[in-house]
MARBARO-470923 format. One record per residue (C-alpha): y negated, x, z negated; residue in one letter. Coordinates in pm, 1 decimal. Each point is the difference from the previous one (the first is absolute). Example, Ala and Ser with C-alpha at 12.3 -4.5 7.8 and 13.67 -1.06 7.14 Angstrom:
2
{{450.0, 1230.0, -780.0}, a}
{{-344.0, 137.0, 66.0}, s}
This chain:
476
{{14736.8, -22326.5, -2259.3}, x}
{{-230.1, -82.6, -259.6}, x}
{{-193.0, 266.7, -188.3}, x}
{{-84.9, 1.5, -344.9}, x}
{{-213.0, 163.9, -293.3}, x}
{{275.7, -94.4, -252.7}, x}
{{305.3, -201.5, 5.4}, x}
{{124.2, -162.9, -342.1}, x}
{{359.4, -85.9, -0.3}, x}
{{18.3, -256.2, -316.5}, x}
{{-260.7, -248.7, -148.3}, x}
{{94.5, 56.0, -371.7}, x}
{{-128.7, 335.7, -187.2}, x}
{{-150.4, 105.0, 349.3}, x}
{{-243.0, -217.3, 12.6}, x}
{{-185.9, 131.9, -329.8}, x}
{{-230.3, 207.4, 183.6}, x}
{{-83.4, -174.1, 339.2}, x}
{{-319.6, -141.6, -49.2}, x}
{{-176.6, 361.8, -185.3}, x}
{{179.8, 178.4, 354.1}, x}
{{-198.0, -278.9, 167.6}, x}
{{-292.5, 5.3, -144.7}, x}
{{-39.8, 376.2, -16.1}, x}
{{70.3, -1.5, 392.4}, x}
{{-73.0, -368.2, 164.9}, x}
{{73.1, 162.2, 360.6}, x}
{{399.5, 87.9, -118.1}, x}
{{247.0, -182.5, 198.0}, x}
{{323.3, -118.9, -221.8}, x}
{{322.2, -168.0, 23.2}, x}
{{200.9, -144.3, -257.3}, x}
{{301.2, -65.4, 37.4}, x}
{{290.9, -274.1, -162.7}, x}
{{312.7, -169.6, 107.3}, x}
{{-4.9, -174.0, -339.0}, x}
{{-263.8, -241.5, -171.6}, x}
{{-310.5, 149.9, -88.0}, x}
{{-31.2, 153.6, -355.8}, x}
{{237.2, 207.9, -53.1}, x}
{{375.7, -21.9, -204.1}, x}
{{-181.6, -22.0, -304.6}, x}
{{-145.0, -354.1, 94.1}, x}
{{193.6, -94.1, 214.7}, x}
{{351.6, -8.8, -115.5}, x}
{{-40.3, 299.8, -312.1}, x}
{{-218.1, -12.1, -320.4}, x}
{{-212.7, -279.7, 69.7}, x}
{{242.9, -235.3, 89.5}, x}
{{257.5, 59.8, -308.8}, x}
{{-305.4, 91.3, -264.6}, x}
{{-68.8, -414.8, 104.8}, x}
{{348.3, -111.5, -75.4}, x}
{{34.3, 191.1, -291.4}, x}
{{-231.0, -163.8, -205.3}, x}
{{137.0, -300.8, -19.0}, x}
{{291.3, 184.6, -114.2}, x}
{{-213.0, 161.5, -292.0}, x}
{{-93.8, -329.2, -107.2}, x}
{{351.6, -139.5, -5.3}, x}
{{69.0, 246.0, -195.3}, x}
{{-253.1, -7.2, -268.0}, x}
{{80.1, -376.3, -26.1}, x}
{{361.3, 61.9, -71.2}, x}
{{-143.3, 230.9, -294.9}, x}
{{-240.3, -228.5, -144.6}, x}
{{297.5, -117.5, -295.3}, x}
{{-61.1, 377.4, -99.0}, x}
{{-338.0, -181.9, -131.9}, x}
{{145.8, -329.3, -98.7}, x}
{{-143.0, -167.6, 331.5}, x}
{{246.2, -227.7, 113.3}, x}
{{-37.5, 7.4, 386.8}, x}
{{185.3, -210.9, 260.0}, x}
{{10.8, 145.7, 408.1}, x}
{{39.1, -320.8, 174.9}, x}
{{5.3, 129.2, 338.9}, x}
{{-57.8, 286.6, 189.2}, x}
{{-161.7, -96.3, 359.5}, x}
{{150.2, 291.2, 194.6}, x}
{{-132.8, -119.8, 313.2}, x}
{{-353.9, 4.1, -130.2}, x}
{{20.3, 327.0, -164.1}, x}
{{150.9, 124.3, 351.4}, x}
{{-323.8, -185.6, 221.0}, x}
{{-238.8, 128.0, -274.8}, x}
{{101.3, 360.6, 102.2}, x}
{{17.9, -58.5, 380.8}, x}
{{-331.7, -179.0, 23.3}, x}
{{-188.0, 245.7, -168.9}, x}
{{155.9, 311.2, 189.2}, x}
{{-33.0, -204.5, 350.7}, x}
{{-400.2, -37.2, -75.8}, x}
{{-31.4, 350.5, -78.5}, x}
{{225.4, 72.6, 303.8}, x}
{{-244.6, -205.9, 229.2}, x}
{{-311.3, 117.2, -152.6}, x}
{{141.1, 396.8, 122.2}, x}
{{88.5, -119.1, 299.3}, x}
{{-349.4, -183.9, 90.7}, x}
{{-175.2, 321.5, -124.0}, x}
{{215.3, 209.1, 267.6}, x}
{{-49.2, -213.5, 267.1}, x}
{{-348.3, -40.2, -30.8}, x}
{{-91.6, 345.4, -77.7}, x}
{{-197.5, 150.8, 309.8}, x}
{{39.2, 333.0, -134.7}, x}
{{399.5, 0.1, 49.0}, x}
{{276.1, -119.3, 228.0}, x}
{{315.4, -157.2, -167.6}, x}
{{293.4, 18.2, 103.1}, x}
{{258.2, -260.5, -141.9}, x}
{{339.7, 185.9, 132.1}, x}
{{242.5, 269.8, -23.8}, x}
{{-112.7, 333.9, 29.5}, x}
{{218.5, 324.2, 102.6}, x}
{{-89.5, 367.6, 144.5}, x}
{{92.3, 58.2, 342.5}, x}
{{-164.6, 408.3, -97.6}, x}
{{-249.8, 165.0, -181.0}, x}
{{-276.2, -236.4, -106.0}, x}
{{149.1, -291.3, 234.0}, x}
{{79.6, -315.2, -32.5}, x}
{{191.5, -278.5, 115.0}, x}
{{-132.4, -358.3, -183.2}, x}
{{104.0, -296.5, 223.4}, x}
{{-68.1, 49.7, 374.2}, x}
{{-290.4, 250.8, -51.9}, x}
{{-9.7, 345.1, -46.6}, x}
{{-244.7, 155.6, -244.4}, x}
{{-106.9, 337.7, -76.0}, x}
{{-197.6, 193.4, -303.7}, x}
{{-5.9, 361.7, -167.2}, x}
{{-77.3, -145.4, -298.5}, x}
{{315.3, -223.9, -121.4}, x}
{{24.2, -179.8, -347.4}, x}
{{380.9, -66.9, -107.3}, x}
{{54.4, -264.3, -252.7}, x}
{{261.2, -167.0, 127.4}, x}
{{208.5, -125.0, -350.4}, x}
{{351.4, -79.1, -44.5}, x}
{{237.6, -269.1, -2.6}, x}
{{293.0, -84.8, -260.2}, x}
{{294.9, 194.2, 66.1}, x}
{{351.2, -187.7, 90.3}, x}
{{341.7, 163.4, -133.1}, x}
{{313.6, 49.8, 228.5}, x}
{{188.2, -276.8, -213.5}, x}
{{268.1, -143.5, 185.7}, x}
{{-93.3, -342.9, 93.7}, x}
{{-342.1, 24.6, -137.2}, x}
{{-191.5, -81.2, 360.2}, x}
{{253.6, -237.0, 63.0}, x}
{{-13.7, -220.6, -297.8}, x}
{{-386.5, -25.6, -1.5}, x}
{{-232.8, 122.8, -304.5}, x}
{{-367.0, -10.6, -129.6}, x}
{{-243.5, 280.7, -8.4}, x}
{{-321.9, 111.5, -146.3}, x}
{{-139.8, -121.1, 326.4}, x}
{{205.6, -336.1, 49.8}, x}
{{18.0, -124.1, -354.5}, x}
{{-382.1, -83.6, 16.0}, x}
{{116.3, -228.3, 229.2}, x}
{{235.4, -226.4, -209.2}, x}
{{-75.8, -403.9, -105.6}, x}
{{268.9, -6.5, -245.7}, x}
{{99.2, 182.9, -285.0}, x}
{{377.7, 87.6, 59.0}, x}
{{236.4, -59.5, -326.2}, x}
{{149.3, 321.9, 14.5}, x}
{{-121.9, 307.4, 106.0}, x}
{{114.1, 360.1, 89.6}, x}
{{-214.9, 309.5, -4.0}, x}
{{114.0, 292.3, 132.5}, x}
{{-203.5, 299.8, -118.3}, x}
{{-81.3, 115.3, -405.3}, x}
{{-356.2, 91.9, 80.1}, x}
{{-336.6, -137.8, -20.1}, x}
{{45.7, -332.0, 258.7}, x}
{{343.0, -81.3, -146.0}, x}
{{-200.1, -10.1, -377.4}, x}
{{-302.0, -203.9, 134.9}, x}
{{192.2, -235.3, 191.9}, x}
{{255.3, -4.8, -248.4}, x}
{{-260.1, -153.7, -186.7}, x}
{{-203.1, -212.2, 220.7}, x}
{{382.7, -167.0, 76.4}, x}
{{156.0, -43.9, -330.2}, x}
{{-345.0, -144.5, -143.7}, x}
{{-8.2, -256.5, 292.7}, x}
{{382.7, -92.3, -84.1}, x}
{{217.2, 192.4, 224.7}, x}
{{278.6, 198.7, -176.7}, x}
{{-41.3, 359.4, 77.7}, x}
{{235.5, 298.7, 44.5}, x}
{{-138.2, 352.3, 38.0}, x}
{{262.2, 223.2, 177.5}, x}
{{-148.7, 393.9, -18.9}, x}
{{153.6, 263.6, 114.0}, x}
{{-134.0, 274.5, -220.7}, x}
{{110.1, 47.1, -304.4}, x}
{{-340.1, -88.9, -183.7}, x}
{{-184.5, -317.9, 49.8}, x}
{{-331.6, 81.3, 164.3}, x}
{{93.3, 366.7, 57.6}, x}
{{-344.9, 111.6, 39.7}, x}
{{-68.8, -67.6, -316.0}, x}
{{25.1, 209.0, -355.0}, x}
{{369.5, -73.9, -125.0}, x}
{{-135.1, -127.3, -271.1}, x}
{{-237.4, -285.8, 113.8}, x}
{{273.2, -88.3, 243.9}, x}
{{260.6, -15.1, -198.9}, x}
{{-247.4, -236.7, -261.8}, x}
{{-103.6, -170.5, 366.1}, x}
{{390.8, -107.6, 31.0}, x}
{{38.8, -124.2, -310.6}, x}
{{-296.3, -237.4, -12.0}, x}
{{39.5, -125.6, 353.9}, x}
{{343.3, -53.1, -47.5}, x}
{{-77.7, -312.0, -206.0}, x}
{{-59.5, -166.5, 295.9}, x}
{{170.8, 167.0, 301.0}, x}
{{311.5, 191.1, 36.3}, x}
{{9.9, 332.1, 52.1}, x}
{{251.5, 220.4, 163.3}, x}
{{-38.2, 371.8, 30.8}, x}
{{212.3, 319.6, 140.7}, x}
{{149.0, -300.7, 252.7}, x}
{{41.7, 75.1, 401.5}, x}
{{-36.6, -315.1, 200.4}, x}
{{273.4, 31.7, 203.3}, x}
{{51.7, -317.6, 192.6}, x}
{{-206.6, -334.5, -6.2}, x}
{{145.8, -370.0, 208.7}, x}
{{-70.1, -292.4, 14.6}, x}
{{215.2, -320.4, -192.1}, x}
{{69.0, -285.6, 240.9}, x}
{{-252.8, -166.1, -259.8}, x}
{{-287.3, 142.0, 158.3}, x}
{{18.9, 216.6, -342.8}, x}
{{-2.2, 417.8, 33.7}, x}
{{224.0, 233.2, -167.6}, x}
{{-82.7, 369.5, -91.3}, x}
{{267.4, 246.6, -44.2}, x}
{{-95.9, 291.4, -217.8}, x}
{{218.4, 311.1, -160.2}, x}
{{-97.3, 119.7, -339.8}, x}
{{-31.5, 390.3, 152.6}, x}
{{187.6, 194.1, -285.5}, x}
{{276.3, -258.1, -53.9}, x}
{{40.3, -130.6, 310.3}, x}
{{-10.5, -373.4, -183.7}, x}
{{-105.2, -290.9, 245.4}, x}
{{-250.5, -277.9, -80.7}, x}
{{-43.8, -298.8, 246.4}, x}
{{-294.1, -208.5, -31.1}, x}
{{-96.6, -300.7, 166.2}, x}
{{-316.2, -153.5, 74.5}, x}
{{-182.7, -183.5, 202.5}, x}
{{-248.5, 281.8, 98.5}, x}
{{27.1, 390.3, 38.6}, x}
{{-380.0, 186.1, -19.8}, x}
{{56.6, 354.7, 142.9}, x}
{{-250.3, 250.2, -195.8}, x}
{{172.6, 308.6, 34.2}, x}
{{-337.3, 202.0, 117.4}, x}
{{-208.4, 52.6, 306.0}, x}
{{-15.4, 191.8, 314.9}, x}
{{-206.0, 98.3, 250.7}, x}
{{-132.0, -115.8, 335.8}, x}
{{14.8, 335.1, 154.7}, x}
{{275.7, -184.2, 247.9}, x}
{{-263.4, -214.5, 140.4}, x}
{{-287.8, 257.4, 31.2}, x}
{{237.3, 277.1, 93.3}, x}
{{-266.8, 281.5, -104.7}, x}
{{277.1, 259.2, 150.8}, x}
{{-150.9, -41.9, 365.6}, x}
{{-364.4, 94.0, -138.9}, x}
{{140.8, 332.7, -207.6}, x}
{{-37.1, -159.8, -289.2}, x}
{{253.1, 117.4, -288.1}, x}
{{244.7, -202.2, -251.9}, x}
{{191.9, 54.4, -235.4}, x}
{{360.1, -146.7, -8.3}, x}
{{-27.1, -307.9, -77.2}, x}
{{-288.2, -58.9, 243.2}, x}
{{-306.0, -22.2, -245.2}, x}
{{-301.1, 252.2, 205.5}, x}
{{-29.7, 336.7, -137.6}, x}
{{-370.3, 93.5, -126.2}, x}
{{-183.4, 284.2, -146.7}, x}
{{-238.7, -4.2, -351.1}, x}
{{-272.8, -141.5, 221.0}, x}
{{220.5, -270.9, 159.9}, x}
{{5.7, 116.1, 360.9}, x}
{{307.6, -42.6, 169.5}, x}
{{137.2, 290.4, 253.2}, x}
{{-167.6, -84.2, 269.1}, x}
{{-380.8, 89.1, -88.6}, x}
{{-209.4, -267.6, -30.7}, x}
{{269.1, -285.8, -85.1}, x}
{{-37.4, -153.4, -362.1}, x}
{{273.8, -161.9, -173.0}, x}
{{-55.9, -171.0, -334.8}, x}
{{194.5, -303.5, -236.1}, x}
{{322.3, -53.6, 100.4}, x}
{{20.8, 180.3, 299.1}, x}
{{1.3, 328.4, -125.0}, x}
{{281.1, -111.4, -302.1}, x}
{{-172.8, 146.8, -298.1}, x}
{{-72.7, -290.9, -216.4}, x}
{{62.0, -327.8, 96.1}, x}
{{-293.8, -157.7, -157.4}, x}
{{-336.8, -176.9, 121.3}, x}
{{-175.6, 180.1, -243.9}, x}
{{115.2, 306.9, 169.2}, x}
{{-73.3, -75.3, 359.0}, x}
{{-348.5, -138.7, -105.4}, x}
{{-62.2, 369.9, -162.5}, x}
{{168.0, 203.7, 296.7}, x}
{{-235.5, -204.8, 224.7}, x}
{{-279.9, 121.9, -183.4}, x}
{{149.7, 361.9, 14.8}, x}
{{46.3, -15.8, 399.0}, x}
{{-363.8, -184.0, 30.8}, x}
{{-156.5, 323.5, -155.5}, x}
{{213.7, 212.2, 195.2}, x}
{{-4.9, -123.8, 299.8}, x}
{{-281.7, -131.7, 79.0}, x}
{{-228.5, 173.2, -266.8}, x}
{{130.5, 280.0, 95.9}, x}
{{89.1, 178.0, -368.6}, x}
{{317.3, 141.2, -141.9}, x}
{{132.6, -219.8, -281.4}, x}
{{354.8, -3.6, -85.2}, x}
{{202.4, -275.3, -132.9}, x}
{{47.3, 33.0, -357.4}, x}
{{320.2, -242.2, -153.0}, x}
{{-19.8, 175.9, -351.1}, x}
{{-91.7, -379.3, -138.2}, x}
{{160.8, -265.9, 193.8}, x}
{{50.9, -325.9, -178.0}, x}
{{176.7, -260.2, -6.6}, x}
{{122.7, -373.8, -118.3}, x}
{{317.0, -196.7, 4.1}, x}
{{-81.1, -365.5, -24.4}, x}
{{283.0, -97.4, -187.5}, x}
{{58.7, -166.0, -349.6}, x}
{{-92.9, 199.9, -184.5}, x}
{{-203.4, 226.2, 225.6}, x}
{{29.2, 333.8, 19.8}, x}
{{-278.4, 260.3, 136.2}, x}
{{-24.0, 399.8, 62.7}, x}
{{-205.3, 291.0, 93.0}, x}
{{73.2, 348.4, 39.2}, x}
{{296.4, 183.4, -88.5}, x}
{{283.1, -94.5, -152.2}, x}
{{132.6, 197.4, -304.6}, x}
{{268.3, 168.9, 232.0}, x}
{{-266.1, 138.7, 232.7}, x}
{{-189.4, 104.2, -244.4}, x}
{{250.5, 177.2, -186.6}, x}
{{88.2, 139.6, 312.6}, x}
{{-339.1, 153.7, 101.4}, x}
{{-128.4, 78.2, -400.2}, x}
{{303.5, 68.1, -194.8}, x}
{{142.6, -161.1, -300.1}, x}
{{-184.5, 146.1, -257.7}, x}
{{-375.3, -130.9, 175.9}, x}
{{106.1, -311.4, 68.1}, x}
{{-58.3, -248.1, -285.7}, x}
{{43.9, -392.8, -38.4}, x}
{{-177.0, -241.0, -145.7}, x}
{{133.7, -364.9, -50.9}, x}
{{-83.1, -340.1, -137.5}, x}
{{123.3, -312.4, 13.3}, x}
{{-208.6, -309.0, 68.8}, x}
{{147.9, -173.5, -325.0}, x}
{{-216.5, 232.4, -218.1}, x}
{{-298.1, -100.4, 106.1}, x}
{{-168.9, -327.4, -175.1}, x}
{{-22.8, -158.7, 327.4}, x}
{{359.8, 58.7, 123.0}, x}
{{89.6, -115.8, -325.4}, x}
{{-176.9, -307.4, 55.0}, x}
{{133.8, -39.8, 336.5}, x}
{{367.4, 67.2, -136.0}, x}
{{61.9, 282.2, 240.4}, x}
{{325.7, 176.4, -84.0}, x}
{{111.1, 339.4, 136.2}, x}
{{-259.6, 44.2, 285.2}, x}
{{-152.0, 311.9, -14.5}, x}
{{-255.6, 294.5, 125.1}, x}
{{137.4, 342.0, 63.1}, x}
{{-290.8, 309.7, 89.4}, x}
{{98.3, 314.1, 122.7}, x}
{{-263.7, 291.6, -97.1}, x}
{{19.5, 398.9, 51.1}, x}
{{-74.5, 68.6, -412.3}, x}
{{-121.0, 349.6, 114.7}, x}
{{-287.8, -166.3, 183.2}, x}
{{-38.0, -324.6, -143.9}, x}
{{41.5, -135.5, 366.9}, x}
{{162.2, -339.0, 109.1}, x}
{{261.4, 117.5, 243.3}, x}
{{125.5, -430.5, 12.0}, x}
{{82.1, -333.2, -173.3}, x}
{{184.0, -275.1, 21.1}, x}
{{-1.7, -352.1, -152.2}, x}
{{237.3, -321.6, -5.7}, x}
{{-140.7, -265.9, -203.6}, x}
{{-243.6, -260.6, 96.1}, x}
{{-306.7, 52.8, 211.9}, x}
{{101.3, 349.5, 104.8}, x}
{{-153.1, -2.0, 325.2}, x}
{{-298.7, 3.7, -186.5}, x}
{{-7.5, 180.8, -280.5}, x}
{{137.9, 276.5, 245.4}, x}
{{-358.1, 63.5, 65.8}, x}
{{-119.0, 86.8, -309.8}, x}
{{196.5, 337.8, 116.9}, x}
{{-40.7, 43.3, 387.1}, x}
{{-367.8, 88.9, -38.7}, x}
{{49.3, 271.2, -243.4}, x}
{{246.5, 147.6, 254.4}, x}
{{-224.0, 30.4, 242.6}, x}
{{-246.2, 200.2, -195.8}, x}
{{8.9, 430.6, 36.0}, x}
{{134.7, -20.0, -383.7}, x}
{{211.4, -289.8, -12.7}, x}
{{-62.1, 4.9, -351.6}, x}
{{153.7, -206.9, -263.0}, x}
{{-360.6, 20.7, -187.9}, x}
{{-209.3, -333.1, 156.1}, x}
{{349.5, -202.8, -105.6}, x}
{{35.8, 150.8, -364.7}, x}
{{-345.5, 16.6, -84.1}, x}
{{-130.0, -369.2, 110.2}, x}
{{-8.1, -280.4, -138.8}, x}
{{213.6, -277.6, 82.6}, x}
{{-72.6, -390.9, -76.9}, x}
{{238.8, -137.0, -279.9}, x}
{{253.0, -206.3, 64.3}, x}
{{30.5, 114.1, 353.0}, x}
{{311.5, 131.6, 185.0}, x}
{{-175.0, 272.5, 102.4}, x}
{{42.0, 129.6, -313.7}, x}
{{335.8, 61.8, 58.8}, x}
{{-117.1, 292.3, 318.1}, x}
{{-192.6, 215.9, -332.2}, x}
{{279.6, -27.2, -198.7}, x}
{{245.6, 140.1, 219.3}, x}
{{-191.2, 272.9, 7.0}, x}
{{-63.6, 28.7, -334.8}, x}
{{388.3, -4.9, -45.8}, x}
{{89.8, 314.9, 222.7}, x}
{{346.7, 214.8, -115.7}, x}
{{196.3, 274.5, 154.1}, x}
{{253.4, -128.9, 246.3}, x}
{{312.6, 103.5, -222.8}, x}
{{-139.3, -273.6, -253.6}, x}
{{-70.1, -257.8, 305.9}, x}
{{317.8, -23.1, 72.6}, x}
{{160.5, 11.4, -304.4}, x}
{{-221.8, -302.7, -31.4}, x}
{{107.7, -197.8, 271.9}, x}
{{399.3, 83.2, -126.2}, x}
{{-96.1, -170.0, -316.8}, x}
{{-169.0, -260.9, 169.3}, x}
{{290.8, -46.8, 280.5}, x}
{{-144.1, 82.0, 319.0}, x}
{{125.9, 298.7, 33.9}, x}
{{384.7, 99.2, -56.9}, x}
């Protein structure tokens, strides 16, 4: 048996904080631990990957606008292939450059296998057995297949396995309405493939407000299909080589078939609790597998960490690189710091894109009542420069506690969201939250930043919010 200081299960968020535990204590003896390339989801198959393909997208896509500006614009060819090695050459560099900085490391041993307890604070990782009391958990997630009858059989692409592609299929089906149905939707349909978005809730991108994604179907629906409220009930394949999914409209009972040439599965994720089995080392769960933890991240076995995926919270790098920093100062700075998800953001890459942080209005409602909670709106168009970019019905949306003047959360679709998102995530992070360093600053003109002040500046009570969005349709 080999005995260590620390054993790291994951080479993503976990590895934030391995060279300050290194330097603070040269003598510590670590293993990390990964049956996967090194870096993480994120890199290797998650954010990084897409975020690469998806600008290409973004730029067919401000092409096919230019006539907007009377710039006549011809897209000759898209090299699909190239777009597709761009992406894999600059994710396998990064890959190798991990990798050579594990292997070399005399500070830590790496392990490049499966790892699973055999008890408390033991493990099994290839043919060796290793043992620690301290434990670090971040062991992700992988996309989660549906029971569909003759799903497995007749073959389909994941988040994982459509990195892997040389050819852009002419068809494609997504099954899933959330956030990797709308990016890929939209890497896909700007590369040429006709799209189909088959969602089983009854809202496109359910997470978000009904609002934004009921604006979000409308504008990507000018270049993919959407289908919503559907159950994928059956999918074969043609004697083509061609793919048929059967889906039932759930409250008629209606039946769509749809053929293509490729099916992309994006109907969540799940975790890898089956391969770690935490059970035999008293670690708890939760039903669907994801590892139970307290405020301070500690699992139920003392001394066992589990952070990003692993734990289910959020399913965000951003997360798991702050919950690394959380279990760093916990465990080995030995404070009590709790996890604090009052202001998690976050982006849809999509056309247009859409970004969040904090609560959404039902939330708030829910925890401040109706007659606190006030909303302020404005749409990009009346700014000067979304007028000059001819943006139509994109919009910011704030949520503030009037009794405070505090941000409680916003929300943007429009262009550039992902960015002008943070305009707002700082304020939320201060002991106010105050609305005041938005309101009473200045902000360059034309910029579409102006359109974050004035959304503030627009607040109204939430019986006049909605009777806006009646008149304006997106509401019934």
């Amino acid at each position: 048996m080999e005995n260590y200081d620390l054993i790291v299960i994951g080479t993503g968020s976990a590895m934030n904080y391995i060279n300050p535990i290194i330097n603070s204590n040269p003598k510590i003896k670590i293993a990390v631990i990964d049956k996967d390339e090194p870096g993480g989801i994120c890199l290797t198959r998650g954010c990084i990957p897409s975020k690469l393909l998806l600008y290409p997208a973004e730029l067919v896509r401000e092409l096919e606008n230019a006539p907007l500006f009377g710039i006549k614009l011809e897209i000759k060819d898209i090299d699909f292939l190239a777009i597709m090695g761009r992406m894999r050459s600059k994710i396998g560099e990064d890959i190798e450059a991990i990798k050579e900085g594990l292997t070399e490391n005399p500070y830590l041993d790496y392990y490049h296998e499966s790892a699973e307890f055999i008890s408390p604070y033991t493990l099994k990782v290839g043919d060796k057995t290793l043992n620690s009391n301290m434990i670090f958990l971040c062991t992700g997630s992988r996309p989660a297949i549906p029971p569909v009858d003759g799903l497995e059989k007749t073959g389909y692409l994941t988040s994982d396995t459509v990195l892997q592609l040389d050819e852009c299929p002419k068809s494609l089906a997504i099954l899933g309405g959330g956030y990797i149905a709308a990016e890929y939707g939209n890497f896909f349909s700007a590369m040429g493939a006709e799209v189909t978005v088959i969602g089983r809730n009854s809202q496109f991108l359910p997470q978000e407000e009904p609002e934004i994604s009921k604006l979000a179907r409308i504008k990507m629906s000018e270049y993919m299909k959407i289908l919503t409220n559907y159950e994928v009930i059956e999918v074969r394949k043609e004697d083509n080589g061609q793919k048929t999914v059967v889906a039932k409209e759930k409250k008629s009972g209606e039946e769509v078939r749809i053929t293509v040439d490729e099916i992309l599965v994006a109907t969540g994720r799940v975790p890898n609790t089956d391969i770690l089995h935490p059970e035999r080392a008293g670690i708890k769960t939760d039903m669907q597998g994801w590892i139970l933890v307290n405020e301070y991240l500690e699992t139920s076995q003392p001394n066992v960490w589990a952070f990003g995926d692993a734990n289910g919270k959020y399913l965000l790098k951003h997360v798991g690189n702050y919950e690394s920093g959380i279990v760093y100062l916990n465990a080995i700075m030995k404070e009590k710091v709790k996890a604090n998800y009052h202001a998690v953001p976050h982006a849809v890459f999509s056309y247009p894109e859409i970004a969040g942080v904090g609560m959404g209005e039902k939330e708030a409602v829910e925890k401040y009542g109706k007659d606190r909670v006030v909303i302020g709106l404005k749409f990009f168009e009346d700014t000067a420069k979304g007028a000059a970019m001819k943006i139509k019905d994109c919009f910011v949306k704030v949520i503030l506690d009037a009794e405070e003047e505090k941000i409680l959360g916003a929300h943007i679709i429009g262009p550039h969201a992902s960015i002008l998102i943070h305009q707002i995530i700082p304020l939320m992070y201060t002991e106010s939250r105050s609305t005041e360093p938005i309101m009473h600053s200045m902000d360059i003109h034309p910029s579409l930043s102006e359109v974050i002040t004035r959304a503030f500046y627009s607040r109204m009570p939430l019986e006049h919010y909605h009777h806006f969005l009646k008149h304006m349709g997106f509401e019934d």
